[in-house]
N, C-alpha and C positions, 0 to 999 in steps of 0.2 A: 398640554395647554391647561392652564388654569383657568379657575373658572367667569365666566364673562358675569357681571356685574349689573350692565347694559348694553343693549345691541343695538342697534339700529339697522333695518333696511333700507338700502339707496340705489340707484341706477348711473351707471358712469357712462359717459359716454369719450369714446375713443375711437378719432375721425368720425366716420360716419355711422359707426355702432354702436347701439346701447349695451350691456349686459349690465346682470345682476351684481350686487354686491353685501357688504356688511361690516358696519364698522360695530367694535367691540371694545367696551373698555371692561379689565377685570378688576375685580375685587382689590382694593388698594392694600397694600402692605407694608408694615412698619417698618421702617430702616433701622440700623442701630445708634444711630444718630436723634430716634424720636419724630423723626419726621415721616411722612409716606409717599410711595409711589403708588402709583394708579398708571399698570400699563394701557397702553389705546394700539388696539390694533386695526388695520386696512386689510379686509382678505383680498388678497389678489394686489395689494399696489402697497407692497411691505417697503418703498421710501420714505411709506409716510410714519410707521411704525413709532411709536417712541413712551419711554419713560415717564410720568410728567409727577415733579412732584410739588408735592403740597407739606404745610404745618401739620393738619390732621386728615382722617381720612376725607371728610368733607371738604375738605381745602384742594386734595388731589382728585377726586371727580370735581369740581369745580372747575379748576384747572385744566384739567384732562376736557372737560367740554366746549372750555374757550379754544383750546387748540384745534378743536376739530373742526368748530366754524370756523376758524381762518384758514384750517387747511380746505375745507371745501368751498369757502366765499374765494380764496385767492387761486386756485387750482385751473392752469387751463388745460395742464393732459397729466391725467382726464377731469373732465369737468363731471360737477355732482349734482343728480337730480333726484325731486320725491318721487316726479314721473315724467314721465317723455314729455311732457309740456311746461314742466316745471321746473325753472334751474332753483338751486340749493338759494341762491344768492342774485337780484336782481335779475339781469335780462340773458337771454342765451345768446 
């Protein structure tokens, strides 16, 4: 694993269970192309996994963070919370 960049702690909940979670994005890396990726990883719900890239490195963590809130605003298994009371996006 390379190294995480940024991390976040979340709570998923799946049916009727919460557990812990963590999403991470690493350290973006230059393509040969000039451009970068900025991997974003889901520990535990690796569908969500992906690539994301950007112009520069700031363009791919940019990037890399819009994806994460649509994955977590649009996501209903599992759905993402800051806390048990709290969905990521709107109402639970």
């Amino acid at each position: 694993m390379k190294d995480s960049f940024i991390s976040r702690n979340m709570l998923i909940r799946v049916g009727e269970e919460y557990r812990k979670t963590v999403i991470r994005i690493e350290k973006p890396v230059a393509r040969n192309d000039g451009d970068y990726n900025a991997r974003v990883i889901f520990s535990d719900i690796g569908k969500y996994d992906a690539n994301i890239r950007g112009a520069d490195s700031f363009n791919a963590v940019e990037s890399a963070i819009s994806y994460i809130n649509s994955v977590c605003r649009d996501s209903a298994d599992p759905r993402f919370y800051w806390d048990e009371d709290s969905p990521f996006f709107g109402s639970g």
